[in-house]
N, C-alpha and C positions, 0 to 999 in steps of 0.2 A: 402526411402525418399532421395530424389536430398542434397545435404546440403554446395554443392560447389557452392557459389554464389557468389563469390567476385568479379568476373569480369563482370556482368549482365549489359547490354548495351540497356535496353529498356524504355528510356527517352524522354518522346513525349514534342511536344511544349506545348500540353496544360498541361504538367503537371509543369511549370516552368513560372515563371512569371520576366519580366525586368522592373525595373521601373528605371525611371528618373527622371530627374526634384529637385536632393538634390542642397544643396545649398553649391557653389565653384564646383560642378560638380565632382558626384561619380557614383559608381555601387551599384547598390542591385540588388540578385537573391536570390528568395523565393521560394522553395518546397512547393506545394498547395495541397488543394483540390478539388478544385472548379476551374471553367473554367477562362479563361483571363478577366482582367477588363482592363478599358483604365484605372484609378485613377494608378498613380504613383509614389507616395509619402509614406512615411517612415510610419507617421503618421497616415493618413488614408487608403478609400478604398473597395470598394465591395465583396473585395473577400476574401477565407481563407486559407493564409499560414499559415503552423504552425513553422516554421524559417526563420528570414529574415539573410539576411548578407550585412552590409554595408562596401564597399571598400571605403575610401575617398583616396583625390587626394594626401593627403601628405603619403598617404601608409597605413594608418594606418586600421585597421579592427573592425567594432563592429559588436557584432553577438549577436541580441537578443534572452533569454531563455525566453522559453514558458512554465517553468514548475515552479514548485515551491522545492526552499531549504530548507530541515527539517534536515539537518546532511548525505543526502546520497551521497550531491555532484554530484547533477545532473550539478548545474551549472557551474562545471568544465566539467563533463564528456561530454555533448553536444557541449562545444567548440573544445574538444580534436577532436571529429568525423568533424565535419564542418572545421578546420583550418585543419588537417590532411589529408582531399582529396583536398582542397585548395590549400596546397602547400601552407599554411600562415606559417609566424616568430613567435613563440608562442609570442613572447617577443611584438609585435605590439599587439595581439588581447588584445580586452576590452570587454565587458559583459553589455548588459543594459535587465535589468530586463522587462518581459510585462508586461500589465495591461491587464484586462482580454477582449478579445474581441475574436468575433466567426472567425474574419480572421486568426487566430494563427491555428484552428484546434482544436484538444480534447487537453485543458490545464490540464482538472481532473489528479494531480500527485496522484496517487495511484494504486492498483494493479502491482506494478512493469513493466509500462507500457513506462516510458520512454524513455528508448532505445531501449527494447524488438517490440513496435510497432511501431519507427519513426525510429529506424537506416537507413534504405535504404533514407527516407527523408531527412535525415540530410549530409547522404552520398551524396544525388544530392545536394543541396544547394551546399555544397562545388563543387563538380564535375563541376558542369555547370558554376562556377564563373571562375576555373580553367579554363576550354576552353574556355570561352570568352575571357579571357587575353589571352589563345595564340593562338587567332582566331587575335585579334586585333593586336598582334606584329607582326604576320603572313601577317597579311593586310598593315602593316607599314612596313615591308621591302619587302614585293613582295617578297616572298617564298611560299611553300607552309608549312600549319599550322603540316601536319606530320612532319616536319623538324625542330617542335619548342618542348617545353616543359618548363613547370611550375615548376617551384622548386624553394623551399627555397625560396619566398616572390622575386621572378621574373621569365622571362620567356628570356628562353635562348636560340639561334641558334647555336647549336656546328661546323656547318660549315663553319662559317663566323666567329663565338667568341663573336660575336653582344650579348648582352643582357641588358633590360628594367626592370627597378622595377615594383611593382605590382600598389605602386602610381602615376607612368607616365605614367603605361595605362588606368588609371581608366575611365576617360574620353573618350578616341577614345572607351573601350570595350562596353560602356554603348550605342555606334552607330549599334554595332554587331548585327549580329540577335543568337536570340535564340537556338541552335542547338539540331537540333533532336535526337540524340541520343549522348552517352556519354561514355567512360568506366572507372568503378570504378579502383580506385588503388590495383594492388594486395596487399595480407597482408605481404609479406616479404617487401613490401614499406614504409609501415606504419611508421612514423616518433613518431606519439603521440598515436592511437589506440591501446589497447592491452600494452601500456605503464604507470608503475604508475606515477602519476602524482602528485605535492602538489595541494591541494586545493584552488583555487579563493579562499574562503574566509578563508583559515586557519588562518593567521595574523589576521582577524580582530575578528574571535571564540577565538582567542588566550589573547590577549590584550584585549576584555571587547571593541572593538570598533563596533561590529556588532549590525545593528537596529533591533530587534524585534518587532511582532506588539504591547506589552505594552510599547515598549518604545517612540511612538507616543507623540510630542508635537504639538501644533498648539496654536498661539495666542488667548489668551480671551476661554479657552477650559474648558467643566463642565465635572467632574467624575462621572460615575453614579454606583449604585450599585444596584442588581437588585434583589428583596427577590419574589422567584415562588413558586406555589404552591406544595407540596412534593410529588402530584400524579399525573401524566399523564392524562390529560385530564377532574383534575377539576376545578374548580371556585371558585372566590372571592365573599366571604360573605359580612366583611366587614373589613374597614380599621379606625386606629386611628393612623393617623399620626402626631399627636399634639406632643408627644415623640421628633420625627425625625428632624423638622421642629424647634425646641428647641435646636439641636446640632448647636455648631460653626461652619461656612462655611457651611452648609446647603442652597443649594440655591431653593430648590421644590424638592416636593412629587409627580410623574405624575401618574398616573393610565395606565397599558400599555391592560388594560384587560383581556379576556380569552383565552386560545389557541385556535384553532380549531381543529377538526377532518375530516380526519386522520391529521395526525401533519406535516408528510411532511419537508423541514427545513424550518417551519417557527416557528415566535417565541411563545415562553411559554408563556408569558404575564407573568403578576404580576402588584406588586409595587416597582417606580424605584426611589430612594435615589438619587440627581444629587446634586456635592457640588464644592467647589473651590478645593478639594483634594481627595483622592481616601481613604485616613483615614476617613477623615467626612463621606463621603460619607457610608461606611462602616459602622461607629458608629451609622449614622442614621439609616440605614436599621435595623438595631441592635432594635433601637426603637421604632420598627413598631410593632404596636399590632393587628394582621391581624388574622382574623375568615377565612377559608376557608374549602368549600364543597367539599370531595373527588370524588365524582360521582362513575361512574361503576369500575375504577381499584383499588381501597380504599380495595376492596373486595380479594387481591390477597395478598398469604401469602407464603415464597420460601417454605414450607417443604410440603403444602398441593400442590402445583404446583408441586412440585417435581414430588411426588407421581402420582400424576393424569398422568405428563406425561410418567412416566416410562409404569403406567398401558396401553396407549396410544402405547407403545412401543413393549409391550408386546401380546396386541393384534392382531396386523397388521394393514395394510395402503393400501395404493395407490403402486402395483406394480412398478417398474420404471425400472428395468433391471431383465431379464431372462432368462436364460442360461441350458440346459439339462433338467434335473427330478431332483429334489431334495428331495422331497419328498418321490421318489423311493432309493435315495442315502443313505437317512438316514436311512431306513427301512431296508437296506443291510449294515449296516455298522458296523466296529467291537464296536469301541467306539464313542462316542460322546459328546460333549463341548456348555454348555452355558452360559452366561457370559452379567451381563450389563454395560455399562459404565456411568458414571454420567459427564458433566464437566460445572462449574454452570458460570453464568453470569459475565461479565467482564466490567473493563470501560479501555479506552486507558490510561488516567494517563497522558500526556506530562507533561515533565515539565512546558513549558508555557502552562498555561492556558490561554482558546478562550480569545482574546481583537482585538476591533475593534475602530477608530476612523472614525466618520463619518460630513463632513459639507454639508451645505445645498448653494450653489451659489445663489446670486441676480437673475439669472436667469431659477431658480426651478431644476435645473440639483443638482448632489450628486458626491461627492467623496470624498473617501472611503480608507482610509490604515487598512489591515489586517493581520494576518498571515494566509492566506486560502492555501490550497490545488487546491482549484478549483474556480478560481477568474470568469469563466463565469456563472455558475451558480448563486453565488452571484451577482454577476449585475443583474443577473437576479429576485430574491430575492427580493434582495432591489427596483428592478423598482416595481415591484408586492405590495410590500408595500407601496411605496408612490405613488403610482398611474401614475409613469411614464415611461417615454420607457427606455428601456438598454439603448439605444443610449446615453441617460441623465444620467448614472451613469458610473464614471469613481472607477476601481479598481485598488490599485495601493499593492501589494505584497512583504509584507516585510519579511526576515526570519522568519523562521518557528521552534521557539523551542522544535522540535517534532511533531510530526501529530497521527501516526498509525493509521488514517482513520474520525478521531473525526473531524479535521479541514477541512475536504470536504463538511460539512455542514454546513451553514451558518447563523444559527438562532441567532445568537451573532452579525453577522455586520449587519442582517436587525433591530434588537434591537437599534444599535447605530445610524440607518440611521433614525429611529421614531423619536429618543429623541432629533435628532439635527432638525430636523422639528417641533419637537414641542416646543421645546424652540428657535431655531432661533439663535444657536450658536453650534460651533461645542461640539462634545460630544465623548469622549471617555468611552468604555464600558468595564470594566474586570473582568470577573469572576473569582471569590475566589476559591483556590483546592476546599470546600465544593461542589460549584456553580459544578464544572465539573462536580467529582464524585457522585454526586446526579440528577444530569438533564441533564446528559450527552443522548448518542444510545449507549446503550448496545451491546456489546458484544452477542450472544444468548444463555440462558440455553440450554444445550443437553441428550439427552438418548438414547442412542444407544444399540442396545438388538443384538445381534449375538450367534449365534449355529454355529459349525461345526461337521465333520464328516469325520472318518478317517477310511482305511480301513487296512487290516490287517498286511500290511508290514509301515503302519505307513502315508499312503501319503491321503493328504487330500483330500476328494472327494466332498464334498458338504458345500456351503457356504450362512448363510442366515444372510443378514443385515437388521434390521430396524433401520430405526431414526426418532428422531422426536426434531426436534426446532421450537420456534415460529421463522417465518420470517422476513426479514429487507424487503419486500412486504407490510407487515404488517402497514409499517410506513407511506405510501402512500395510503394504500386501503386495502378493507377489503379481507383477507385469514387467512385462518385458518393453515397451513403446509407450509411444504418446497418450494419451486421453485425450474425451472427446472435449472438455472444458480446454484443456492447454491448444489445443487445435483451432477452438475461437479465439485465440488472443493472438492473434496478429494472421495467424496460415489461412483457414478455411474464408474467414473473413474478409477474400481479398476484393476491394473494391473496383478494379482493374475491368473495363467493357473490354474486355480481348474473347472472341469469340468463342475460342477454344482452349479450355483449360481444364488439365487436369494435378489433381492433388494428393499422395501417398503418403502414410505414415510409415515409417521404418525401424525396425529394432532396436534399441540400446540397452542394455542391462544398466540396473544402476549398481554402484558401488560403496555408494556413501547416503550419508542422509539428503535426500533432496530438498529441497524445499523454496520458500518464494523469496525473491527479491525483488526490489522498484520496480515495477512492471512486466516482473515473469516472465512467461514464455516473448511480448510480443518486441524482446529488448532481439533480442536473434532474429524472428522473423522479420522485425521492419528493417533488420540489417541487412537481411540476403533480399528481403524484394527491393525496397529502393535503391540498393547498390544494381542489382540485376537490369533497373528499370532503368536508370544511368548509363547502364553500358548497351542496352537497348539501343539508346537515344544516339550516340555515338558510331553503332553502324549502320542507323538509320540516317545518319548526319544530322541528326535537328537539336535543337536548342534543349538541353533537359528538363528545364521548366515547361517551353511548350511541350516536350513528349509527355510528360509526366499528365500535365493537364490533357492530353490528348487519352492514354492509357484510361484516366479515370472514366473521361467520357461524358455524356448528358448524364445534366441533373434528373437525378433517380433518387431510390431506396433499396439500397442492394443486401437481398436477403442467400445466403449461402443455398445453393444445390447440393444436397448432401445425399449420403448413400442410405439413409434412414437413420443415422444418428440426430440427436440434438443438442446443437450446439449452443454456448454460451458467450456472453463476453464477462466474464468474469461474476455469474452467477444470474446475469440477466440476459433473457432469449433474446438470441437473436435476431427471429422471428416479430418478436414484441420489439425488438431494438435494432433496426435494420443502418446500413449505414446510408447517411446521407451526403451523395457526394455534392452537391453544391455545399453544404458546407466546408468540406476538404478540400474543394477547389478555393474557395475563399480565403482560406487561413494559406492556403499554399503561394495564392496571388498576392496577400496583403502581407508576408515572409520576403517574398521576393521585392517588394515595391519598397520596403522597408533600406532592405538591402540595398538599393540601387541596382540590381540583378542587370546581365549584362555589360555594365561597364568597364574601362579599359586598366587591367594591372598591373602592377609591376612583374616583372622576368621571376619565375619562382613562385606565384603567389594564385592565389584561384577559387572563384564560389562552388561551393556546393550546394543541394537544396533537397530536401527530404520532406513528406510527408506521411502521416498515421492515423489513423484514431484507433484510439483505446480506450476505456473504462467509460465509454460513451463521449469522450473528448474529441478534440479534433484538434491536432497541432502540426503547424512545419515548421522548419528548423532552414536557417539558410547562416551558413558557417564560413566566414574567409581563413585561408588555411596560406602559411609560407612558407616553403620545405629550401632549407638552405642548400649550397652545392655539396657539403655533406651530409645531407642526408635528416637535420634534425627540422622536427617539424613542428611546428608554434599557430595555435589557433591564434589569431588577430582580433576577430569579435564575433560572436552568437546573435542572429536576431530570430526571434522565434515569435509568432501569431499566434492564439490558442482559441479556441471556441466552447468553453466550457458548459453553453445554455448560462440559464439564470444564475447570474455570481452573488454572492453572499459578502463577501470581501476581498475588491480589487486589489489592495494589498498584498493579501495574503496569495491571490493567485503568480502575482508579478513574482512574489517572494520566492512561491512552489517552483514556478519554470527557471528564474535566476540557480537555485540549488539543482535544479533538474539539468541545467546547463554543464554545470561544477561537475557532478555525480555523472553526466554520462560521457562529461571528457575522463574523469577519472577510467571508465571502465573501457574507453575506446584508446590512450593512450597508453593505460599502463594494468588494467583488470586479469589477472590471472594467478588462478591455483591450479596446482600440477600436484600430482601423486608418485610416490613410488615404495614399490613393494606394500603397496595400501596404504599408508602413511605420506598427510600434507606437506610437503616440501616448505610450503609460505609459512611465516611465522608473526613479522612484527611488518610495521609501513616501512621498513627498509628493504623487507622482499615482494610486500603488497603495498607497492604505494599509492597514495593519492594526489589528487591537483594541489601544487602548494602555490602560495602567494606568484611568484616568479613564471608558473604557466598560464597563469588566468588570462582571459581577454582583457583587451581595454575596456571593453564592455560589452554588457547583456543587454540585450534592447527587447523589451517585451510587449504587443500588443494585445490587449484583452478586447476581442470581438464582441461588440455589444448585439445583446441574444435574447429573445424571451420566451428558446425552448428552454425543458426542463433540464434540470443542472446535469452537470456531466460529471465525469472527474475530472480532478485537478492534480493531485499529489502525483500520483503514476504518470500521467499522460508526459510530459514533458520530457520522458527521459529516450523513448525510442527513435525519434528523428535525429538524434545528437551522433549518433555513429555512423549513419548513411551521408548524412548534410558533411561531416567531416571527410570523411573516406571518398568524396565525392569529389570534394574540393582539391584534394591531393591528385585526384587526374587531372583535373584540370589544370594543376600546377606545374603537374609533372609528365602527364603524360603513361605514371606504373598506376596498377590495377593493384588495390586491397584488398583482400578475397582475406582475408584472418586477422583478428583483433587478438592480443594487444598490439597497439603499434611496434610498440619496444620491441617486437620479435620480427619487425619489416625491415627490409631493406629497400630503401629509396635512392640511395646511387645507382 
């Protein structure tokens, strides 16, 4: 695979657009999708860029982000790309947030998709703004434009000494024509790319000045608080809302109805508490004496699902990758290993919880401040609920106090866009931690059943996966099992030279809202393969890191054998996106080396080491773990390698894997929701808790592999090696096998 791209010069006119027409006369050049529009303005417009970049005439730069900020600093990192092929003054650029519209392109932040699939986008925007500025000073001195060059917020003629700021040409550039092709700046150029950077908004995270979407005011505005029903997809019996209605500042009791099916993001329904204050509002919901019908999911209980699905697991499935004879392998084999994994239901947990403020215009149009992930789809939402077009809802994206996949759905600002139409004033809507952790999309329960087979010098010859989750499919329409996308995130994908291997999907029903969290499906799969591949190693006798290394095998490009489906890694083929294991041996080697791997422990104490790739990333994880003679267990310190291709901000990736460290002890220590009678058990971080101060390691040690394939992900990747490298380390400690997460429910004496 090509991976030297930095100078690629194939930039057609339709894929750039020039608008005119601002006001005092500037430039903008937007990287699209979609073909030229005549509309030229900032504001509006036919078409879909998904960056614009404004030059005004006193110099200065604004470059709108298309994405949304949860803490990973995109909206620093996408100006770094844009003002770096630019040849902008960091010190001029400014930052205006979008609102969601299908001109931007895929706004959905998640999947670690933000630079990994618009880098080269982001790199034209800049690039062609560049050459028009020295297309136009080129045209104003009668040279020619090879003789010019853009640097440092002007464009310069070295043979004359002549040079123009970038704000005296804005105007003549904005006369230019478009040009057809472009060349990116090589990476020894790079002024901000590949450079850490402080954050846009570090100051205002810092000081308590940053808006969140609960922090939304708006004049004459009602609180509402919203009491659902505690099972997916039942019904209101009946309500007494005389209680509520009795609270001070209480201003109405609305009936928002039943969900429907499938659920889709749209909203729960219930009854919705709306008061002068978010107290009242609250006390009243409190007062609600509400009778509801569980319907069909009432029926679901986590121990008897458990069961059912393992047996599910245990049976077989739906083929999906096949490889040699396996069945011949095991028959000829010295010894042989089987093993299930359990890894149960999950909620994201942000800190902020969903809130959305929504008004309704004199003119039947809606707009909307949220914390979303994906402000198009919600517009899209909210039109669907009040019966109007997108065009009539404006989203307007305010920081995001966490996401990991919960805030990409949007059933909380179509709730606020109801209740401001039905009362006729705006309505801010905030869900209670209860409200998240209870009616959140789940995470999916998992079971994953593997055998292997090893033959008599130890090397494993035959590999058999089943799994079975209910799917986030499920939430949209009726299926019973996997999909082919959740299948590439970690299962089908598997990198492993083992001769013979075979791969099934298996039943699960879902019962709840499914939906994504920090890395989806491949947080379960890289937990059942690298724990499996661990215990491999162990009754092959050999060292885990060399089996691990050994499993992977020569450096290749490992494209999945499928049964005629196409697979994904989280929207990009895998096919086009194959895995490459010299890289995964390398972040696995330089994890270990990091670590001091192999050296000698204390009694109680032991490395584990993990490795993944996901969202085109490549990361291992090597974790010292101390499990006392009772039994409790205390990570010691995380070091984790990542290979993300081309970085944008070293920074920001150290930062991504350090919280990737945090988040996936949280869900390997202590991560689970349980049901009964269809209703969430968890409620607040006392039933769902997180890593607090007192279990962190002494430290996270991060190294960022320098790369100059294309970018990878960052956000997701870091979080799947965190429970294999742990769970690993406790045998070695201990000597017990981890076969189910959370901890809290193991027994280690």
């Amino acid at each position: 695979m090509n991976n030297d791209f930095s100078n690629v010069s194939r930039i057609s006119r339709r894929d750039f657009l020039r608008n005119t027409g601002l006001a005092g006369g500037g430039l903008i050049i937007a990287a699209h999708f979609a073909a030229c529009s005549s509309d030229k303005t900032l504001a509006g417009g036919n078409f879909m860029p998904n960056v614009y970049v404004n030059l005004m005439e006193n110099g200065d730069v604004e470059i709108v982000c298309h994405r949304s900020e949860m803490g990973q600093g995109v909206r620093t990192s996408l100006l770094q790309v844009i003002a770096d092929e630019m040849e902008a003054d960091w010190g001029r650029v400014t930052l205006l947030q979008a609102t969601g519209d299908a001109k931007y392109g895929d706004q959905n932040t998640d999947g670690s998709t933000s630079i990994r699939k618009h880098f080269d986008l982001l790199r034209n925007a800049g690039a062609v703004t560049r050459q028009m500025l020295v297309n136009a000073a080129a045209d104003a001195w009668g040279v020619p434009a090879a003789e010019c060059r853009g640097l440092n917020h002007a464009v310069h003629h070295e043979a004359s000494g002549k040079s123009l700021g970038y704000g005296e040409l804005a105007g003549h550039a904005a006369t230019m024509p478009v040009p057809e092709d472009v060349t990116f700046k090589s990476p020894e150029d790079y002024r901000y790319i590949g450079k850490p950077m402080d954050l846009i908004d570090g100051l205002a995270f810092t000081v308590g000045t940053a808006a969140y979407g609960i922090d939304t005011q708006l004049p004459d505005m009602l609180h509402a608080s919203i009491e659902r029903c505690p099972v997916v997809g039942g019904k209101l019996k009946s309500v007494d809302d005389s209680g509520a209605r009795a609270v001070a500042g209480v201003v109405d009791v609305i009936q928002l109805g039943d969900g429907v099916s499938p659920p889709g993001f749209n909203p729960l329904g219930g009854v919705a508490v709306l008061a002068s204050n978010t107290w009242a509002a609250q006390r009243g919901r409190a007062a609600l004496k509400i009778e509801w019908d569980g319907g069909a999911n009432a029926s679901y209980n986590s121990p008897a699902y458990r069961e059912a699905m393992e047996a599910s697991a245990k049976s077989g499935g739906l083929q999906v990758l096949a490889r040699g004879d396996v069945e011949a392998a095991f028959a000829g084999a010295a010894k042989t290993l089987e093993a299930t994994y359990f890894a149960p239901m999950l909620s994201q947990a942000p800190m902020e919880p969903p809130a959305a403020t929504a008004v309704i215009n004199a003119d039947g149009s809606c707009e909307v401040w949220a914390c979303t992930q994906d402000p198009q789809t919600a517009r899209d939402v909210v039109a669907g609920a009040l019966g109007i077009e997108p065009a009539q809802v404006t989203i307007n994206v305010t920081l995001l106090g966490g996401g990991f996949g919960r805030k990409s759905k949007p059933d909380f600002i179509a709730e606020a866009a109801l209740l401001a139409k039905k009362t006729g004033k705006p309505v801010k809507v905030t869900w209670t931690r209860e409200d998240d952790i209870r009616h959140g999309y789940f995470h999916a329960e998992s079971c994953q059943y593997l055998r292997g087979a090893i033959d008599a010098q130890g090397n494993t010859t035959a590999w058999l996966q089943r799994t079975a989750f209910p799917s986030i499919s499920a939430t949209f329409g009726s299926t019973d099992g996997p999909s082919a996308g959740e299948l590439g995130l970690g299962c089908v994908d598997n990198p492993y030279a083992i001769p013979n291997m075979t791969i099934e999907a298996c039943k699960a029903e879902a019962h709840f809202r499914i939906g994504w969290l920090r890395s989806v499906c491949n947080v379960y799969h890289a937990f059942a393969a690298n724990s499996f591949a661990n215990e491999l190693a162990h009754l092959a006798g050999r060292d885990p890191k060399d089996y691990l290394l050994e499993l992977i095998g020569a450096d290749r490009h490992v494209i999945p054998a499928d049964s005629g489906a196409t697979y994904t890694n989280y929207g990009q083929d895998l096919g086009e996106h194959p895995i490459d294991t010299a890289r995964l041996k390398a972040v696995l080697e330089e994890a270990a080396s990091m670590a001091n791997w192999g050296r000698e422990l204390p009694r109680g104490s032991g490395l584990g080491i993990a490795a993944h790739r996901s969202f085109l990333g490549y990361v291992a994880t090597v974790a010292e773990v101390s499990v006392s003679e009772g039994g409790a267990v205390r990570i010691e310190e995380l070091w984790t390698a990542i290979d993300a291709g081309t970085v944008v901000n070293p920074d920001r990736v150290r930062a991504q894997m350090e919280g990737a460290g945090i988040f996936g002890m949280s869900l390997t220590l202590h991560g689970e929701i349980t049901g009964t009678n269809g209703a969430i058990n968890q409620g607040n971080f006392d039933s769902y808790p997180v890593v607090r101060m007192n279990e962190a390691p002494t430290a996270i040690t991060v190294h960022v592999m320098p790369s100059t394939a294309r970018p990878g992900g960052v956000g997701e990747t870091g979080v799947p090696p965190v429970a294999p490298a742990i769970c690993n380390a406790i045998f070695a400690a201990t000597g017990k096998r981890v076969r189910e997460l959370p901890l809290r429910n193991v027994s280690l004496v």
